[in-house]
Each structure stands twice: as structure tokens, then as C-alpha cells.
C-alpha positions as CSV (number, residue, x, y, z in Angstrom):
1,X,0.0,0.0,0.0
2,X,1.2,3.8,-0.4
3,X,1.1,6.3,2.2
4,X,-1.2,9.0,1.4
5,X,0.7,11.5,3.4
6,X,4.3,11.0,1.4
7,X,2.1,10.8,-2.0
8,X,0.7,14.5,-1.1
9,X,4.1,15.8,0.0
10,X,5.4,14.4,-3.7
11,X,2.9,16.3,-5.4
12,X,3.4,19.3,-3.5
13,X,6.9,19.9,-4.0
14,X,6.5,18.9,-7.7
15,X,3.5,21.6,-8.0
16,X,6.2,24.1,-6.5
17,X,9.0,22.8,-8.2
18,X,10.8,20.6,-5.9
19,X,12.7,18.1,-6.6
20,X,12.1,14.6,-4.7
21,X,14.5,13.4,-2.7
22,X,14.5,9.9,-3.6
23,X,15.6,10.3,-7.0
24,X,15.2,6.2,-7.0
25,X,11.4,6.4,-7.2
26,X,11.5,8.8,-10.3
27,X,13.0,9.2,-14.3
28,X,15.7,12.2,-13.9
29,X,14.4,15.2,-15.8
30,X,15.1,15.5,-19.2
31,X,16.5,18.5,-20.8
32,X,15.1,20.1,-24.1
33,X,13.0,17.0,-25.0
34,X,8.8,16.1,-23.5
35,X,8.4,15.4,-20.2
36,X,5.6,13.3,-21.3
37,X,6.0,9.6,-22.4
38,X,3.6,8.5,-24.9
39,X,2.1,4.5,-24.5
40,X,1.3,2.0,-26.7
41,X,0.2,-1.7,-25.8
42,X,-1.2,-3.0,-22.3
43,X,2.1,-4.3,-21.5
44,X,3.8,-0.5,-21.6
45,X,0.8,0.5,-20.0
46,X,1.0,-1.6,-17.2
47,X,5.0,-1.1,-16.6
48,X,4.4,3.0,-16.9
49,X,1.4,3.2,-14.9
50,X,0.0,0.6,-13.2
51,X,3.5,-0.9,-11.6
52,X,4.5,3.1,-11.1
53,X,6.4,4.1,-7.9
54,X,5.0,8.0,-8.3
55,X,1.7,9.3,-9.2
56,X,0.8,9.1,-12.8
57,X,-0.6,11.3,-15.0
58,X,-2.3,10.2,-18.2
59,X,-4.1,12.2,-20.9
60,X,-6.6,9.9,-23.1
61,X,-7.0,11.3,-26.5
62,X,-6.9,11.0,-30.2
63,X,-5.5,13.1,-33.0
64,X,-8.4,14.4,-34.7
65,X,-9.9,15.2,-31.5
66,X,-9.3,19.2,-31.3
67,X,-9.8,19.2,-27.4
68,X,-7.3,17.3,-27.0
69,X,-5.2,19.1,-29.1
70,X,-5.7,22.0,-27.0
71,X,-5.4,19.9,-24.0
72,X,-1.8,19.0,-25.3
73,X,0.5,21.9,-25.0
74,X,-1.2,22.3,-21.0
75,X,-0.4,19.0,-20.5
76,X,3.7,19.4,-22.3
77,X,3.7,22.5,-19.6
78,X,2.3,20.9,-16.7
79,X,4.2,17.7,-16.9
80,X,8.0,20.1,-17.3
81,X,6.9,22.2,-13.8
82,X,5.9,18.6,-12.1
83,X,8.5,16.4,-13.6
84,X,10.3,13.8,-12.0
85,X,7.9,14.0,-8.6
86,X,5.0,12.9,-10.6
87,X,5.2,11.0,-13.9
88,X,3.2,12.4,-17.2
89,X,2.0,9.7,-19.7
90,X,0.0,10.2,-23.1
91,X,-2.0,7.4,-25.1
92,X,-3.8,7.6,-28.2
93,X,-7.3,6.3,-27.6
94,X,-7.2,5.1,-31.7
95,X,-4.3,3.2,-31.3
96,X,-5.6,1.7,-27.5
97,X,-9.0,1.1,-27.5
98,X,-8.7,-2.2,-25.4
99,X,-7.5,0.4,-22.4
100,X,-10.2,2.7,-23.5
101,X,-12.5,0.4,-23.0
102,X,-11.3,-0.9,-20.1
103,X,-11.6,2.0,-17.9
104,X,-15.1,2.8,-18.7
105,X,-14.4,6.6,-20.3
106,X,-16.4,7.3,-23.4
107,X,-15.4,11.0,-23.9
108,X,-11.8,12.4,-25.2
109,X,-9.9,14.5,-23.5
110,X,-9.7,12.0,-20.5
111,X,-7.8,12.8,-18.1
112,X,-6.5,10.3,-15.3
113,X,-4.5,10.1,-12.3
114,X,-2.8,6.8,-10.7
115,X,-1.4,6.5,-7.8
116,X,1.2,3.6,-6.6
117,X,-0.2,0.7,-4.9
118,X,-3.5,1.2,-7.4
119,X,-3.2,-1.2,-9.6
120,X,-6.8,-1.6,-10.7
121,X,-7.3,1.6,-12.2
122,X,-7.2,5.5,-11.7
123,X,-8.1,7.0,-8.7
124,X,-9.9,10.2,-10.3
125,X,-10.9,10.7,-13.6
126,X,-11.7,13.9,-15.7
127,X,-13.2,14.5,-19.2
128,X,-12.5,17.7,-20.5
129,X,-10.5,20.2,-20.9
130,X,-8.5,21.8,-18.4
131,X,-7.1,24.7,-18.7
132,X,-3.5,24.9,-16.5
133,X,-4.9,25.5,-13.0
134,X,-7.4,23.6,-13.1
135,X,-5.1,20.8,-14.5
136,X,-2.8,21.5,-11.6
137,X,-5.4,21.9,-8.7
138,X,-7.2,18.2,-10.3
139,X,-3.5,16.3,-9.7
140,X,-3.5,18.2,-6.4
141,X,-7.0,16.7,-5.0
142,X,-7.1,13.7,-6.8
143,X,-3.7,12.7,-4.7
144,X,-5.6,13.4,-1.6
145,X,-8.2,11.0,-1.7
């Protein structure tokens, strides 16, 4: 199981740009390339975010879909300001409709948080758009559940 306390202090000090101090449990920031990794398959889903040690962001959506589009460069900026302390994760609904399906979401932009020890599925989901804040301040609460 996770403690919920250590999971909130993460994604505090990643939402002010803190570094975590177990830089075992998280991928080392990148420089000049996406925070974001994109998934394809169950299998990459499952190592990414299912068997994550940090919370997991991930942003359901398709190409042709122009929310998501607009979603995308929020997400590219969230993802840099949060990065390593909470992992950011992007999967083309098209391509995974097994995972789609799965999780019970009809509508694109999804957006979905998981948190370590949750290995069913996420913990809070979201349809819509976000704009920055409002992306931010949904990782915030859906950590503190």
C-alpha cells in the first residue's frame, strides 16, 4: 500500500517545483525534450502506470480530436513544472481502444491520475479540458483521496 501523506508531499513539491528526494522512485528530468511519455500496448501501460512508484498522469485522447489538441501543450507544460515527482503519460485512444474500454471513459480528452499501490485503475478521472490550474489543482486533490 502507499502512504497517502508521502504521495501528497510528492505532489506538493512537484506543483512548486521541488525536486524529490528519492531520485530512486522517479526518471531524472530531461532537458530540451517532453516530459511526457507516450504508451502504446497493455504491457507498456502496465510497466508505466499501473507498476509506477510516483503518481501518474495520463491524458486519453486522439488526433483528430481538437480538445485534446488544445489539452496537449497544457499538459507538455504541466508535466515540465511537475517532472520527476509525478510521472506524465499520453495514449492515443485510436491506437488503445482495449484500455479505453477498459476504464469505462467514453469521452476524449480524458484525463487520469494513478497513484502507486492502485493497480486496478485510476483513482480520479476527468473528461475535458483543463485549462493549467485547473489541470494543476485536479492532480492536487485527486492525490488526496
Amino acid at each position: 500500500m502507499f502512504n497517502v501523506k508521502e504521495l501528497v508531499r510528492k505532489i506538493m513539491d512537484a506543483i512548486k517545483g521541488n525536486k524529490p528526494a528519492d531520485k530512486s522512485t522517479a526518471k531524472p528530468a530531461t532537458t530540451g525534450k517532453s516530459a511526457v511519455i507516450r504508451v502504446t500496448g497493455d504491457a507498456k501501460f502496465e510497466a508505466e502506470v499501473l507498476k509506477s512508484t510516483v503518481p501518474v498522469v495520463v491524458l486519453f485522447g486522439a488526433p483528430w480530436c481538437s480538445y485534446c489538441e488544445k489539452q496537449a501543450p497544457v499538459f507538455e507544460k504541466v508535466a515540465s513544472q511537475m517532472s520527476p515527482g509525478v510521472k506524465f503519460v499520453k495514449i492515443n485512444t485510436d491506437d488503445d481502444k482495449a484500455i479505453k474500454a477498459r476504464y469505462g471513459f467514453r469521452g476524449i480528452p480524458t484525463t487520469g491520475v494513478y497513484l502507486p499501490g492502485n493497480a486496478n485503475g485510476a483513482m480520479k478521472l476527468h473528461s475535458g479540458y483543463m485549462p493549467e490550474d485547473a489541470l494543476k489543482a485536479f492532480i492536487k486533490g485527486a492525490s488526496q483521496k
